[in-house]
Backbone as CSV, one residue per row, in Angstrom:
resi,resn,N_x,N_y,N_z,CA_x,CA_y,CA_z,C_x,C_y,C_z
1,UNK,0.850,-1.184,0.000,0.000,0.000,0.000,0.892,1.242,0.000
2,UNK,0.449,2.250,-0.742,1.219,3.479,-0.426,1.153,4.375,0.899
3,UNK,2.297,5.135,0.834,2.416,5.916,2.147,1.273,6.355,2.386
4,UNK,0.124,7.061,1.551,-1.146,7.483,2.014,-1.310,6.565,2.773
5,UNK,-1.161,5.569,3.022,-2.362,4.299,3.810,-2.754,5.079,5.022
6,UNK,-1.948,5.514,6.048,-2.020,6.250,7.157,-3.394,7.462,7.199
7,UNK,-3.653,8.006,6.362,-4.151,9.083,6.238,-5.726,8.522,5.620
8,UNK,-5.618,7.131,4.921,-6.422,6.593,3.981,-7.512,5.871,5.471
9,UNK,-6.920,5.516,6.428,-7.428,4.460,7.582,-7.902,5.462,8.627
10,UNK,-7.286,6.554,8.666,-7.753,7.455,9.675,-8.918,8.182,9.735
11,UNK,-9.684,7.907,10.852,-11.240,8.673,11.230,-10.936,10.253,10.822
12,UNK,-12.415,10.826,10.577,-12.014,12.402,10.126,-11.933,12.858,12.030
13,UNK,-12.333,11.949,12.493,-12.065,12.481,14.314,-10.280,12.364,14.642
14,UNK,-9.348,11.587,14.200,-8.352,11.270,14.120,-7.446,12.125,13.228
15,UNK,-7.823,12.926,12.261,-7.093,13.808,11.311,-8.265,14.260,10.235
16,UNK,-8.305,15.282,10.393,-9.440,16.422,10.000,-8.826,15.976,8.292
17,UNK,-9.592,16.487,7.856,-10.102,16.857,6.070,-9.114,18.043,5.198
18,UNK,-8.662,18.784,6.308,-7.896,19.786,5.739,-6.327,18.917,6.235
19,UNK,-5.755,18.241,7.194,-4.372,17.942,7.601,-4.217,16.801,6.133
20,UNK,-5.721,16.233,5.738,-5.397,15.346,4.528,-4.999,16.165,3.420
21,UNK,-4.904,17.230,2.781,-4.803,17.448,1.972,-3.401,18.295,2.270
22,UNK,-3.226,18.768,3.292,-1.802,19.552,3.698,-0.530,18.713,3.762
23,UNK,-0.966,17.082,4.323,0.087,16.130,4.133,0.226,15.832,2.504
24,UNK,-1.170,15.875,1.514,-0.534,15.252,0.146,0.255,16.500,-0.401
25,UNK,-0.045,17.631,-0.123,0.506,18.439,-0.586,1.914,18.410,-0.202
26,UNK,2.284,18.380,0.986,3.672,18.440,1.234,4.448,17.075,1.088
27,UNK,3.543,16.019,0.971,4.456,14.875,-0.056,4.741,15.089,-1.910
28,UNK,4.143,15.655,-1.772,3.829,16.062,-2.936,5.715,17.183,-3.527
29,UNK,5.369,18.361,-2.220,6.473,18.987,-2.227,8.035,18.537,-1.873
30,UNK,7.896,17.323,-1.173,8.932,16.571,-0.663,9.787,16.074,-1.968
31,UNK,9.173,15.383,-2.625,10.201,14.476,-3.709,10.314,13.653,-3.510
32,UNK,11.548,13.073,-3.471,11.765,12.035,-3.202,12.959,11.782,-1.877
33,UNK,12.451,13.025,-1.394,13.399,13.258,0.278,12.330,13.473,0.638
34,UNK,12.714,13.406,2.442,11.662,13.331,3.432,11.444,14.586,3.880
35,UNK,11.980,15.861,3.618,11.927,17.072,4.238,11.144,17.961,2.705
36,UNK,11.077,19.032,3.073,10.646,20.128,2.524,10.157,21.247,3.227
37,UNK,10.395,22.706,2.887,10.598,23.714,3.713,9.290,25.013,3.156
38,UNK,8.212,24.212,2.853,7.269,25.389,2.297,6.510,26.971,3.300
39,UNK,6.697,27.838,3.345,6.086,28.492,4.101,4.904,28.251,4.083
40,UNK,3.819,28.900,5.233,2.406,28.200,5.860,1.794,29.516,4.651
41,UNK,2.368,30.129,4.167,1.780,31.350,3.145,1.360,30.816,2.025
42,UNK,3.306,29.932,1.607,2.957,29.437,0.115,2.088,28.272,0.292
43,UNK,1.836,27.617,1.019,0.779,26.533,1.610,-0.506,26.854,1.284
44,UNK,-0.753,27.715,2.087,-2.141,28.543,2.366,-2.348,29.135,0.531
45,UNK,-1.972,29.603,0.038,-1.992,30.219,-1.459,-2.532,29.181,-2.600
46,UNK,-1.402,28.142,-2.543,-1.156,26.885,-3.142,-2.896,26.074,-2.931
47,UNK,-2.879,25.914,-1.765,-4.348,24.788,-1.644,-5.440,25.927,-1.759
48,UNK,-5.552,26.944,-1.602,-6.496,27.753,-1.363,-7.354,28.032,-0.242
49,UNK,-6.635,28.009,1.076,-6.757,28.066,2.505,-6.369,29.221,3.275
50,UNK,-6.972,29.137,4.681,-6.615,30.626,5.357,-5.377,30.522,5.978
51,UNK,-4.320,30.813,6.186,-3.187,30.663,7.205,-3.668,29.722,8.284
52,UNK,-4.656,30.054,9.127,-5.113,29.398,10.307,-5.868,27.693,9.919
53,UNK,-6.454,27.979,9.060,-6.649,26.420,8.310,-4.719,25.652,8.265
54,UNK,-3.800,26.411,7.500,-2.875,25.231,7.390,-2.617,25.325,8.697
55,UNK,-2.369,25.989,9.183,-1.603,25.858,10.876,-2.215,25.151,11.654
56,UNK,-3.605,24.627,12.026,-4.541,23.881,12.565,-4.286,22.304,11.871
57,UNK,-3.988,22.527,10.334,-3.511,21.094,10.113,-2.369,20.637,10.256
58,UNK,-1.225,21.657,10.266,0.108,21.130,10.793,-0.198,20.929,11.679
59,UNK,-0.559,21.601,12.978,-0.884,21.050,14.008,-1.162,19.386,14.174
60,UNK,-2.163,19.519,13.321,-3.059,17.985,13.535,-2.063,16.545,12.837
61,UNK,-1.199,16.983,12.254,-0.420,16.405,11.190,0.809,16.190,12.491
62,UNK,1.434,17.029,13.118,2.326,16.970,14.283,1.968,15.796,15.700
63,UNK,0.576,15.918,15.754,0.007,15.200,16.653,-0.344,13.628,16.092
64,UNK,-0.215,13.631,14.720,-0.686,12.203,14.288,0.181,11.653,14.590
65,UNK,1.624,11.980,14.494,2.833,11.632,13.991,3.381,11.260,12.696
66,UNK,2.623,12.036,11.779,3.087,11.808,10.342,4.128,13.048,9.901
67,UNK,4.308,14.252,10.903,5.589,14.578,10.100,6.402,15.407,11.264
68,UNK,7.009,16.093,11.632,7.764,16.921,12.594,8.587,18.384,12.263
69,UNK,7.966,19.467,12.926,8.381,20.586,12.252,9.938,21.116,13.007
70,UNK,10.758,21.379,12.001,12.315,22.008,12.622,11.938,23.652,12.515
71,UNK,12.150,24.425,13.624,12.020,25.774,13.194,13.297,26.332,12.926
72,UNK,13.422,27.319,12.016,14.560,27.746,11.082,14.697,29.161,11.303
73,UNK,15.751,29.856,11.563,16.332,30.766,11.735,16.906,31.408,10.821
74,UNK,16.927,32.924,10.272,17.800,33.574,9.041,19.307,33.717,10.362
75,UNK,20.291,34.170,9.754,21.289,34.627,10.166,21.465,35.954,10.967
76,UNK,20.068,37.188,10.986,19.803,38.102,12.003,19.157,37.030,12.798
77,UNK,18.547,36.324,13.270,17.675,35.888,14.132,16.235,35.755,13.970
78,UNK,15.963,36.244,12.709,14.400,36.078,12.507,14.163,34.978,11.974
79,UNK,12.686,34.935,11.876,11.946,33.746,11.272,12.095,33.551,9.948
80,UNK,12.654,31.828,9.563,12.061,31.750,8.277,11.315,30.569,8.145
81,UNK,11.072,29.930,6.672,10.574,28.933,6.523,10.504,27.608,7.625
82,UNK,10.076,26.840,8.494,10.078,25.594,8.912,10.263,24.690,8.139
83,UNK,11.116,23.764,8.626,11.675,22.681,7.920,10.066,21.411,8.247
84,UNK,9.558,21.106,7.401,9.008,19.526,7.442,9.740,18.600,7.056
85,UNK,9.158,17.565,8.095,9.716,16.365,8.132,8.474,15.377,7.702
86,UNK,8.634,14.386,7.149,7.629,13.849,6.757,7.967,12.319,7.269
87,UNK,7.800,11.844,8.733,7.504,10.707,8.881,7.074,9.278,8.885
88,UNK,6.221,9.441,7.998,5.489,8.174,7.421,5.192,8.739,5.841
């Protein structure tokens, strides 16, 4: 079965409707490595969602255990992109 299987078996009580489509998307963005570094903007743009929609599904996506976020730093100290990890 493909990596979806996880996402394919799971109750919408277990991982909401929107974390499904935020994980294909970011397998999608992955390749054929396990990371990828999309901002929650170009996310939000890309699927056609509010900021707070993807962030509620990373969230939910963090808690499944299907992927793990690295937070990323520019060289002043500010914010950039988060690294995903894509677990399963």
């Amino acid at each position: 079965m493909s990596y979806f299987k996880d996402i394919y078996s799971a109750s919408p009580e277990e991982l909401p409707h929107r974390a499904r489509a935020v994980y294909m998307y970011l397998r999608d963005r992955a390749g054929k490595g396990s990371d990828c570094w999309p901002s929650i903007n170009t996310i939000a743009s890309d699927l056609q969602l509010s900021r707070s929609t993807v962030k509620r599904a990373l969230h939910d996506l963090v808690k499944a255990g299907l992927i793990e976020k690295e937070v990323r730093y520019r060289e002043n100290g500010s914010n950039t992109s988060n690294r995903i990890i894509l677990r399963k």
